[in-house]
C-alpha positions in Angstrom: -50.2 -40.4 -21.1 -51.5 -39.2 -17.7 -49.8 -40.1 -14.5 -53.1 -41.1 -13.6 -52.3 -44.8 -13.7 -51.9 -45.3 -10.2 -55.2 -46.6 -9.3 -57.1 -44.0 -6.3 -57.9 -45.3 -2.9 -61.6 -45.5 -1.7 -61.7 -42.0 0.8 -63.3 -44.6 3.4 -60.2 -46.7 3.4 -58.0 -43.6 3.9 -60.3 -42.5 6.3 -60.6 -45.7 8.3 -56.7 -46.0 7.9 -56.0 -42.7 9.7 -58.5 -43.5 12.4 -56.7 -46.6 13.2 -53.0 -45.2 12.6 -54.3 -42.2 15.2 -56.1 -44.7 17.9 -52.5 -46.3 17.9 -50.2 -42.9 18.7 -53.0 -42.3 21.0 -52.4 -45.5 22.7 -48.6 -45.8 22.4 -48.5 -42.0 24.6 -50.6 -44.3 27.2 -49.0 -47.8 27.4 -46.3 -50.1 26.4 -46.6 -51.6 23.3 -46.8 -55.3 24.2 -50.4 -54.1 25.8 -52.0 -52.4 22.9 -54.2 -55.2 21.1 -56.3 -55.2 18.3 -59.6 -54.5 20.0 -58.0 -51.7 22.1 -57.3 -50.4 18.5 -60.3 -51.1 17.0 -62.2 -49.5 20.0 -60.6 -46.3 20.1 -60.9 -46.1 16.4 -64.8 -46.5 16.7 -64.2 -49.4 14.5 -65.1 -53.2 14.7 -62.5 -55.6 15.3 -63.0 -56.9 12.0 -62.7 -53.9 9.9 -59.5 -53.8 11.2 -58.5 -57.4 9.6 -59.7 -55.9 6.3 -56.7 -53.0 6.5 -54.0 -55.5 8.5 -52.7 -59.0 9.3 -51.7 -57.8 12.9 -50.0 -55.2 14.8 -46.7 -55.6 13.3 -48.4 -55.6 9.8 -49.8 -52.5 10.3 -46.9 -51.1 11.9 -44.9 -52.3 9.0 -47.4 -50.4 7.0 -47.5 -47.3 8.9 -43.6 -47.3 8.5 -43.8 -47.4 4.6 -46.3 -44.4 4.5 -44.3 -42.6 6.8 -41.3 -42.4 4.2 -43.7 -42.3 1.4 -45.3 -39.1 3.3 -41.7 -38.0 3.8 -40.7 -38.4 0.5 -44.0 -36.2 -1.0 -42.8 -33.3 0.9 -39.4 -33.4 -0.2 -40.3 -33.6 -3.6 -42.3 -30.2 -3.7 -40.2 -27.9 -6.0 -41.8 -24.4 -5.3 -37.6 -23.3 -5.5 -34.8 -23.9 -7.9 -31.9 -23.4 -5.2 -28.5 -22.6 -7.1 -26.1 -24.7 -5.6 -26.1 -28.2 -3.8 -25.8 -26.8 -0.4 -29.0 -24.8 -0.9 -30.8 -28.1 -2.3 -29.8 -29.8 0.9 -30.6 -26.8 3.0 -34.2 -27.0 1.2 -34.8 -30.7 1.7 -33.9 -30.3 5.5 -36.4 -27.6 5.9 -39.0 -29.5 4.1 -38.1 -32.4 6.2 -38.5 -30.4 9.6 -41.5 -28.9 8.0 -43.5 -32.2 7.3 -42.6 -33.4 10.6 -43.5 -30.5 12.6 -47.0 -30.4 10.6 -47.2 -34.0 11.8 -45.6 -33.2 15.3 -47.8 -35.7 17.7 -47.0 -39.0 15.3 -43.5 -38.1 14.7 -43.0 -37.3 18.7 -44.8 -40.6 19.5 -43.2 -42.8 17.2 -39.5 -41.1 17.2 -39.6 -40.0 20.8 -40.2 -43.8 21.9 -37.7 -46.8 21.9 -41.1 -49.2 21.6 -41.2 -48.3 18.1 -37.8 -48.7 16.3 -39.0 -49.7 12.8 -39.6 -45.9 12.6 -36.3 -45.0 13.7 -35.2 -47.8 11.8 -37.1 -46.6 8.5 -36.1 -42.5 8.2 -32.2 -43.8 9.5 -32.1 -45.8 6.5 -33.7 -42.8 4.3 -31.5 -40.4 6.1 -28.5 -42.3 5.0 -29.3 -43.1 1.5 -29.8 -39.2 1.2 -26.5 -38.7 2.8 -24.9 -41.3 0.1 -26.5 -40.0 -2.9 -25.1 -36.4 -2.0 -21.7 -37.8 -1.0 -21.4 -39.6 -4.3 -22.6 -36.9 -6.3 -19.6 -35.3 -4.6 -17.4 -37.3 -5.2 -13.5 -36.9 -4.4 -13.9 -33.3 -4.4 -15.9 -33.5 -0.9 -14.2 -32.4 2.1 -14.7 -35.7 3.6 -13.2 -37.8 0.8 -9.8 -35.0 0.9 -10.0 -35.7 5.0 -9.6 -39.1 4.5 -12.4 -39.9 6.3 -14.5 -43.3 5.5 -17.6 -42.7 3.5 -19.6 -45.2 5.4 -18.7 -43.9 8.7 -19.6 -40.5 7.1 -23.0 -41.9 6.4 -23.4 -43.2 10.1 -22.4 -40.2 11.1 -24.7 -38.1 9.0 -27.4 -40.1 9.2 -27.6 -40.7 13.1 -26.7 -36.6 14.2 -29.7 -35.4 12.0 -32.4 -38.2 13.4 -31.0 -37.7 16.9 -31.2 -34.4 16.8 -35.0 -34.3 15.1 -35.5 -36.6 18.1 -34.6 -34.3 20.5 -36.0 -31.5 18.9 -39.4 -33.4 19.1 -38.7 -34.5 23.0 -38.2 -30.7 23.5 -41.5 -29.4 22.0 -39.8 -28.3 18.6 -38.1 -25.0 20.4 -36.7 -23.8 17.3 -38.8 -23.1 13.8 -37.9 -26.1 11.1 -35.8 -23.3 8.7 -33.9 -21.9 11.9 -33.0 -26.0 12.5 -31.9 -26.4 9.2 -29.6 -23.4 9.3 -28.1 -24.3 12.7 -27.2 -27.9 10.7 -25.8 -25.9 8.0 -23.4 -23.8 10.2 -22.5 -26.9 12.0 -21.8 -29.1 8.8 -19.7 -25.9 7.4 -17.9 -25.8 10.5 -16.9 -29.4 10.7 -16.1 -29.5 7.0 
């Protein structure tokens, strides 16, 4: 059986979607949040106010929305396997780049939506995938991971993890991405070797 199940979205929809999901970052670089209304939306999208009731409840809705297709996106590019790394450093190394990759393809939305405290369900969102990442790795480890043999707690490992690598993504996107995505990733390497 196919894995052709999933039922396809109408292009239009997708295309009407991304008009309205870019007619929002383009607002959010101009004003505060709390001044961005539907219409605004609508009118920047080229859309009527009512097409955008047939894609979301509200703002939050589609913010809620935009936050689930975010890690969705995220998730698609991590799951490319073009390499079969040897060892679990290399598969994290891999997934970081891919990470950085994605989001400097994506660079405006990510530097919009990370970059600004009016949006935290963003934040909120890749934290929460960040650190489920960061748990699955450290109990694949188990008590053989530096960390466990430090006696260091694995939830304030996960905090830990989880908050350096989004608040340095952050920064990296506040700084206009300075550094290439696999020169990023090694940097986090050396520094997560050097902690160890």
């Amino acid at each position: 059986m196919s894995d052709h199940t999933k039922p396809r979205t109408d292009p239009r929809i997708l295309r009407t979607r991304q008009l309205l999901k870019h007619a929002f970052v383009d607002l959010l670089q101009e004003m505060d949040i709390e001044k961005i209304s539907v219409n605004r939306i609508a009118e920047r999208a080229t859309i009527n106010r009512v097409t955008f009731y047939l894609h979301y409840r509200d703002i939050p809705d589609m913010l809620e929305k935009m936050a689930d297709e975010m890690i969705a996106d995220i998730q698609r590019a991590l799951d490319r396997s073009s390499v079969i790394p040897s060892s679990d450093e290399e598969v994290d190394s891999l997934m970081l780049v891919r990470l950085l990759e994605h989001i400097a393809e994506h660079a405006k939305f990510y530097k919009v939506i990370l970059g600004s405290k009016r949006t935290p369900i963003f934040t909120e969102r890749l934290l929460k995938m960040l650190s489920e990442s960061i748990t699955l790795r450290l109990e694949k480890m188990g008590s053989d991971s530096l960390i466990s043999k430090a006696g260091i707690q694995k939830d304030i490992a996960i905090w830990y993890g989880s908050s350096a690598l989004i608040g340095t993504i952050v920064a990296w996107l506040r700084n206009d991405m300075p550094y290439t995505p696999l020169f990023l990733a090694k940097q986090f390497s050396l520094l997560r070797t050097h902690q160890s």
